[in-house]
C-alpha positions in Angstrom: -72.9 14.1 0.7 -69.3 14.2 0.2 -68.8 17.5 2.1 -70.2 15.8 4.8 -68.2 13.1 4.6 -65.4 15.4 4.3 -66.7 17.7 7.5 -66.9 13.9 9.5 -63.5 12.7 7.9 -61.9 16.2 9.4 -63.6 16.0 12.7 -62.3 12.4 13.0 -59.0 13.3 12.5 -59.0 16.4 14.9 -60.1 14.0 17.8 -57.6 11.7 16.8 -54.6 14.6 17.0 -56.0 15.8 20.1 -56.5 11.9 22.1 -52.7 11.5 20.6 -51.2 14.5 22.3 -53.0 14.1 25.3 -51.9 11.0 25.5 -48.1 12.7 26.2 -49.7 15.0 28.1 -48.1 14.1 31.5 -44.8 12.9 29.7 -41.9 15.7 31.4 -39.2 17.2 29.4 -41.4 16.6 26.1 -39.9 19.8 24.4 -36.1 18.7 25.8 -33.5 20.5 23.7 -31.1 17.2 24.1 -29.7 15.3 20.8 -29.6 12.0 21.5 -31.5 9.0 22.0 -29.7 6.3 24.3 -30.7 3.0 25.5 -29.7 2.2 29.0 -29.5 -1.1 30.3 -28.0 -4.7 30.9 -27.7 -7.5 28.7 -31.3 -7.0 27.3 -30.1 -3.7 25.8 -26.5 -5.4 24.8 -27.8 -7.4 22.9 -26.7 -10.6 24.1 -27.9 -13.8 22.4 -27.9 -12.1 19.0 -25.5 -11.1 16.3 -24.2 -7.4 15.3 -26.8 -5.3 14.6 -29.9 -7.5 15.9 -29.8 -6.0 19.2 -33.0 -3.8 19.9 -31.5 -0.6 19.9 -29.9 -1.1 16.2 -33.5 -1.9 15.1 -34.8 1.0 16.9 -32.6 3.0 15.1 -33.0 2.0 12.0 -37.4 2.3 12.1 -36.7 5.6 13.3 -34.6 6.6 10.8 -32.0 8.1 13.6 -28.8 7.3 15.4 -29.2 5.8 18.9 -27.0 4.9 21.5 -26.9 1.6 22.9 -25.7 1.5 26.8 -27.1 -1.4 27.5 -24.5 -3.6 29.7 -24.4 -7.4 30.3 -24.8 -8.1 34.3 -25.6 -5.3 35.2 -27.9 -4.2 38.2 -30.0 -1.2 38.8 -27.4 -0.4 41.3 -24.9 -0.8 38.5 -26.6 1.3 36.1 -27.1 4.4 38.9 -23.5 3.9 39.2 -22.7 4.7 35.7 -25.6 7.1 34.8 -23.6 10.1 34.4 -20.9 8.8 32.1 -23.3 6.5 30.0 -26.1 8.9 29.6 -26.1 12.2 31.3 -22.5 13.3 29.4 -24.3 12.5 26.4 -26.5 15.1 25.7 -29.7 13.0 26.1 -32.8 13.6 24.6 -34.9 10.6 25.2 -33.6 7.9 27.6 -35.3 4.2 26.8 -33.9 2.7 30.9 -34.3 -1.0 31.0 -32.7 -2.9 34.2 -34.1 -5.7 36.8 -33.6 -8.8 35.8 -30.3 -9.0 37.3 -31.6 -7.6 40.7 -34.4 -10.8 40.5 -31.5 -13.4 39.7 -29.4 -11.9 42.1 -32.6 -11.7 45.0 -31.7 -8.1 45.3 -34.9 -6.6 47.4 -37.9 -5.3 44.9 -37.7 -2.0 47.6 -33.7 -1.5 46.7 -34.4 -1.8 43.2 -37.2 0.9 42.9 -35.0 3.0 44.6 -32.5 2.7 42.3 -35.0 3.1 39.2 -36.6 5.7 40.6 -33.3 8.3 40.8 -31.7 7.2 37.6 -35.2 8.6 36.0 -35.0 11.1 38.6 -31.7 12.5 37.8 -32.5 12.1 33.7 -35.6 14.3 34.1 -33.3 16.5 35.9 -31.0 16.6 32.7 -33.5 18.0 30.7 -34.5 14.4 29.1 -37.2 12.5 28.5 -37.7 8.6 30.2 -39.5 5.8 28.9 -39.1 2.7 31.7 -39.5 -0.6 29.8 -41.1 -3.1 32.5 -40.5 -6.8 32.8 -42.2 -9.2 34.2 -40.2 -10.9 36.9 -40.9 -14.4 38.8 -42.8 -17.7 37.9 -45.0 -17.4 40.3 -45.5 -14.2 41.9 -44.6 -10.9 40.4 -42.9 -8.3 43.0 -40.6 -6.7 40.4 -43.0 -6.2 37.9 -45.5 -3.2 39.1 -42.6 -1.0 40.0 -41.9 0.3 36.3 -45.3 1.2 35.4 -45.6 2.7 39.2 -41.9 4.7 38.8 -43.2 5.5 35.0 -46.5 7.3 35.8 -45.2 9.0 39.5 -42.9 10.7 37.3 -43.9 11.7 34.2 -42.0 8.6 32.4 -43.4 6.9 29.4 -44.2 3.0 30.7 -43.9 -0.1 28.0 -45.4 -2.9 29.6 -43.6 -6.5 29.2 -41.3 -6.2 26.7 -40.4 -9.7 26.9 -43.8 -10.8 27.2 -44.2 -14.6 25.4 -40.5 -14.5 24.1 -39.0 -16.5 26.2 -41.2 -18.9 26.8 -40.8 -19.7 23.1 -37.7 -21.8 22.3 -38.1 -19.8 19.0 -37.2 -16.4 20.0 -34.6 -17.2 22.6 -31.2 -18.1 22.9 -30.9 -19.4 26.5 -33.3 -19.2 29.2 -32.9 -15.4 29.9 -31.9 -13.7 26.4 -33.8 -13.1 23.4 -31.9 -14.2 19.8 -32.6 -12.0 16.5 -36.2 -13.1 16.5 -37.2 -12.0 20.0 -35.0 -9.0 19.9 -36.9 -8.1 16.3 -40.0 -8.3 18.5 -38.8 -7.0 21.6 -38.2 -3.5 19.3 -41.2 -3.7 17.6 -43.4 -3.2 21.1 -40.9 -0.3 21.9 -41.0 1.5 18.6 -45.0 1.3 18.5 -44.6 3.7 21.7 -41.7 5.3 21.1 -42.3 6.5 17.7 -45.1 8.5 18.2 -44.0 10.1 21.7 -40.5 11.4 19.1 -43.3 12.4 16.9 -45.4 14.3 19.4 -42.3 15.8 20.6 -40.9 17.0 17.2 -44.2 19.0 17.4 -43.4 21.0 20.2 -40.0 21.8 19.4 
């Protein structure tokens, strides 16, 4: 009895190995030779709202025992990020890229069309670099949503890794915010937690192949 439980207990975990890396199967640059880990982005990435260290990056960093760089800029648009790509990321040796920008192109009523162009070459020209992409989405807009189906549609045209609504619930809760559009040390805490549940393994997966 216990050598088949064994034989099923073995199987079980086979499948499981096998349904995990197929799951990156698609992801581009998985074996990328780069060093570091960098989050790019606006205010979101900044950390603004929270104190030293309580920005989602720092967290990141610390449940993945590993440095990472947080490029995250307050105001920022995509436009703004495109703008500073190279400097911020691609001089930097980048292994994985976590890209996070939109919200300012909604406050601002920059076209959805203008800002998928924009996301679409900064994970363009990251792929290009040798990197891997994971495109955190947001959803964007009381009402209707135009903003929000671009990440997962950028994310899965191009081999990204997509993390749907990683503000999802924290800001309509007075206790994870700090103002209407920033998370404080609570949300932020959450906000890391949805991106390390994905991120972790992808690392993981990719540590495998290199």
């Amino acid at each position: 009895m216990s050598r088949i439980f064994s034989a099923l207990l073995l199987t079980g975990l086979l499948l499981a190995s096998c349904e995990r890396s197929a799951s990156f199967s698609d992801i581009r640059n998985l074996s990328s030779r780069g060093e570091n880990i960098v989050c790019f982005g606006d205010s979101l990435t900044e950390g603004v709202g929270a104190g030293s260290g309580e920005d989602y990056p720092s967290l990141l960093s610390r449940q993945i025992a590993q440095p990472v760089i947080n490029a995250g800029r307050r105001g920022d648009t995509s436009a703004d990020g495109l703008a500073r790509l190279d400097r911020e990321v691609l001089e930097r040796n980048p292994r994985l890229v976590i890209v996070l920008f939109g919200g300012n192109d909604f406050l601002r009523t920059i076209p959805a069309g203008e800002t998928k162009k924009n996301l679409a070459e900064i994970v363009k020209r990251i792929h290009e670099r040798g990197a891997m992409v994971v495109v955190a989405g947001l959803r964007l807009g009381l009402f209707t949503d135009e903003y929000g189906p671009i990440y997962r549609e950028i994310a899965e045209k191009n081999g990204a890794l997509y993390i749907p609504e990683v503000l999802e619930g924290i800001l309509n809760d007075p206790k994870l915010k700090s103002d209407a559009i920033h998370p404080n040390a609570a949300g932020y805490r959450l906000m890391a937690e949805r991106i390390v549940e994905q991120v972790k393994p992808l690392l993981e997966e990719a540590n495998r192949m290199t």
